[in-house]
N, C-alpha and C positions, 0 to 999 in steps of 0.2 A: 265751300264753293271752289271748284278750278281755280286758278290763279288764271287758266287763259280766258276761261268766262265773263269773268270783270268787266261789266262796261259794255260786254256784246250787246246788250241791247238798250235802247234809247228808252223804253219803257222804263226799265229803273232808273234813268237819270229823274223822268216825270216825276216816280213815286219818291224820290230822294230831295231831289233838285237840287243834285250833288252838294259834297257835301260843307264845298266850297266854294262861296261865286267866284269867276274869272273879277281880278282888280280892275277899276274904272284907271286907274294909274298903275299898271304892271311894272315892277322891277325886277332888277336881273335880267340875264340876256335871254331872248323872245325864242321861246321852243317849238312855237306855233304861231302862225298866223292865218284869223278864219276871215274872208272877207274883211280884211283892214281890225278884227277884233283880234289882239294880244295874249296871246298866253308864254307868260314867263315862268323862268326858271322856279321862280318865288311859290306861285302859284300851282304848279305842281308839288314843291314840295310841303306847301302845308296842305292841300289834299291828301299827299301820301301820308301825314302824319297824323290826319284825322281816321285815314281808313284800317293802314295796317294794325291798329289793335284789333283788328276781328281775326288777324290771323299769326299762325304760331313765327315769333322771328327766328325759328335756328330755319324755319322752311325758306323765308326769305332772302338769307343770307347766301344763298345757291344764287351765282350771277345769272342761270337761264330763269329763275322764280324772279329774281331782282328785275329782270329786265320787263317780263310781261306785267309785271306788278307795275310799275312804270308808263308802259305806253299804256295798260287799260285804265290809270286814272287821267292819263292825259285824252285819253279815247273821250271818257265821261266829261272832260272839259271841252272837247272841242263838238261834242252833241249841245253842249248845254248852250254854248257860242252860235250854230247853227241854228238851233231852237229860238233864242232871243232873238239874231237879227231876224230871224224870220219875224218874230212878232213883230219887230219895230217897224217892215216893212208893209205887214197889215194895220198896224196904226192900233194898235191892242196895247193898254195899260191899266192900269189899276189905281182905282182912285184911293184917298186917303180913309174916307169910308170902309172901303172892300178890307183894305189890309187892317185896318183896325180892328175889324170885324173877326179875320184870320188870327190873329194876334189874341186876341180874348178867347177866342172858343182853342189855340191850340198852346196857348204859354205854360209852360208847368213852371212852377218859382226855383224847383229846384237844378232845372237843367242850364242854369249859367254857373253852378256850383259842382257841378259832376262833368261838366265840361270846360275846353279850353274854349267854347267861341265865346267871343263877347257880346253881350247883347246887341250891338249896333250889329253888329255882321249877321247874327240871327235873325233877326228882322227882316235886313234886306234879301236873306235867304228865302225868306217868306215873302217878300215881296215878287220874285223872281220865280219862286214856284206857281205862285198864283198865275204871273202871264202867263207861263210855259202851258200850263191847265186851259185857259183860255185860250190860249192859241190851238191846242190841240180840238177842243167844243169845238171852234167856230170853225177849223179848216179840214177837221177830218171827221169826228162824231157827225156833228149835224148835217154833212154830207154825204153820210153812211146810206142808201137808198133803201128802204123798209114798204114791201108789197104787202097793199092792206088784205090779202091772202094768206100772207103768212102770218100777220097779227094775229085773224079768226081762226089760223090753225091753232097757232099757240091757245090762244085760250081757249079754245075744243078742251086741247088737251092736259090743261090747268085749270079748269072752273073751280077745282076744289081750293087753290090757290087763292083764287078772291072772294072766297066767302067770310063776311065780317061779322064775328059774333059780336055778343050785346057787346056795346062800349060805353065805356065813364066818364064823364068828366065831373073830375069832385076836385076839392083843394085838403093839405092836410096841413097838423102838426103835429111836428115831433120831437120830443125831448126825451132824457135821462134820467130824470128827477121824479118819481110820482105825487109829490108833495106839491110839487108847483105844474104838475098836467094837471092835479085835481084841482087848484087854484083855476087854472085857465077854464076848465069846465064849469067852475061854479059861476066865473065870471061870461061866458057863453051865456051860460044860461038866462044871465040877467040881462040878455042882449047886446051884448058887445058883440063887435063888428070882427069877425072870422079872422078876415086878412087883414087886418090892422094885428091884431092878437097873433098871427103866423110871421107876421114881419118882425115884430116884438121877442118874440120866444123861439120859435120853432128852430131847427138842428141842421135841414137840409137847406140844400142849394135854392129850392125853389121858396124860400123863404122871401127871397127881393122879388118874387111874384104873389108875396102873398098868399105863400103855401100850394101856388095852382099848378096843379100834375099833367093838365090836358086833358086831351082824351086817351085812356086806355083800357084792354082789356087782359085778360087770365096771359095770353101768350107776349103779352107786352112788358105788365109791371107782376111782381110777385102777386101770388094767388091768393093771398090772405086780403089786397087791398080790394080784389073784386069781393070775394065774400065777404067783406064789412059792407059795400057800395051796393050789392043786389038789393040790401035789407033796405035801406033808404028811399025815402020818397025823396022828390026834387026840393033843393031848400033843407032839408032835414041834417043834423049834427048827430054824428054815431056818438055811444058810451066810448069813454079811454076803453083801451086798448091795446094789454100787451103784446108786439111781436119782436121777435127778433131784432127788431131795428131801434125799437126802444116805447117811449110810451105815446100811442097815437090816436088823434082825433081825427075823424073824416067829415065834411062836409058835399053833399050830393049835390052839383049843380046842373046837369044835365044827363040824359041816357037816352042814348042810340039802340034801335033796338036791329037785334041780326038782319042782315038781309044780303045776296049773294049780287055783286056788282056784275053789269050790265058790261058788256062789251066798249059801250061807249063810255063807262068809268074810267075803264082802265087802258084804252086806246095809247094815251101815253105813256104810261107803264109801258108796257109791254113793245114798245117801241122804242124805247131806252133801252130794255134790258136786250133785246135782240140788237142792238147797238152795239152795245156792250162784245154779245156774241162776234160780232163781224172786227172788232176794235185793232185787234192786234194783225190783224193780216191787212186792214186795211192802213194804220199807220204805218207797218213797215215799207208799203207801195209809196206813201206820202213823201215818207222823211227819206225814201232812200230816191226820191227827185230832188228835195231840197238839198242830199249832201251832192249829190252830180252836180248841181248848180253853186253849190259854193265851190270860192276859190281857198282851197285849203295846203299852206305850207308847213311842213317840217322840218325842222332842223334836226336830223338826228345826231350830231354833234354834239349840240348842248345839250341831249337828252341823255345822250352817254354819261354826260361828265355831270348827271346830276346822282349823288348816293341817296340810298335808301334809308 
């Protein structure tokens, strides 16, 4: 990436949610000031220290690289300043729920180990990405205007797009061991309860669901799970199972059979995704009102005198 690029656009702060929040208590002397929110010296510099490993340091060490390397993390701090208050001023937060929720589907154990943040900071980074997303739904997507003309184009011209082959819903398990999958089948067979036995034994994630996969089909989950699933009647327990994954039992709990969605299926769909279409021309109109109306000051003093 450019060194001037950095930060040009407020979309990667979204997809980031930089990669450091502005401190609720900034120290060091204030390099920024966005509508009464702080950015210190502080603050800048450990953004700088989180970013510049993606880039080579003899490149930085050039004062014209230094320097834009510099204002574009401070650039990214004072979007991300704008983007907040704006949420505070729409009254957008995020309950304990929501972030927990963020937290469990995106925590990896190992990235407080491979990285300097520490977990409290992480969090609230997460926390802080979440409004910024929801500020953007509720003040610019959802206000994106979509003509139910263009909907019926689009799907004219994607039917092929919502066509829903057969789909599955079965539950599995899977193990390592075929000594103890035949165990578990012999045990199946004398009537033991499927998902009590996938909670017990089984290897995957969807084990704390009782081995239950959803619904899928051949373009969704590997193609060996549908050709075990077509053989089955509903209620029925497939023979073990070697695949690649290891040794498996399927259970068929329901089957959807093809059929090609209706316009008024996928009215939503396709109203998102045309969303989606208009997203970036239509934020850039949004946010580049919200940065006219903040009052945004620099110090370029104290941004001189901060090194890389």
């Amino acid at each position: 990436m450019n060194l001037k690029t950095i930060g040009s656009t407020v979309l990667a702060v979204i997809g980031i949610a930089t990669l450091l929040m502005i401190s609720s208590c900034s120290r060091g002397p204030v390099v920024a000031n966005v509508d009464g929110t702080k950015i210190s010296a502080d603050d800048v510099t450990n953004a700088m220290n989180l970013e510049k490993g993606k880039y080579d340091p003899i490149l930085l060490k050039t004062p014209a690289n230094a320097r834009s390397f510099k204002q574009a993390v401070l650039e990214n701090l004072i979007q991300e300043a704008i983007l907040l208050n704006a949420a505070k001023k729409a009254g957008i937060h995020v309950s304990s729920d929501e972030l927990k929720k963020i937290i469990q589907d995106t925590q990896d154990p190992a990235i407080f180990k491979e990285s300097s943040i520490p977990e409290n900071i992480w969090k609230e980074k997460q926390r802080r990405r979440l409004i910024i997303s929801k500020l953007i739904q509720q003040e610019v997507t959802d206000k994106i205007p979509v003509a139910p003309e263009e909907v019926r184009t689009y799907y004219n011209a994607h039917k092929q797009d919502f066509y829903q082959p057969t789909q599955y819903h079965a539950r599995q398990i899977i193990v390592d061991n075929k000594d103890i999958a035949n165990q578990i089948v012999a045990r199946l067979k004398k009537g033991e309860d499927f998902a009590a036995l996938a909670q017990e034994y089984s290897l995957s994630p969807d084990r704390k669901r009782g081995g239950d996969l959803g619904f899928f089909n051949a373009s969704t989950f590997p193609l060996i799970f549908t050709e075990i699933c077509e053989k089955l009647k509903i209620g029925e327990i497939s023979d073990l199972v070697a695949t690649d994954y290891g040794f498996q039992i399927f259970q068929l709990l329901e089957k959807r059979q093809p059929r090609q969605q209706t316009l008024d299926d996928v009215k939503k769909e396709i109203e998102s995704l045309l969303r989606e279409e208009y997203m970036e021309k239509a934020f850039d109109k949004w946010f580049k009102e919200q940065r006219e109306k903040a009052r945004i000051t620099v110090y370029e003093k104290v941004l001189e005198g901060i090194n890389v």
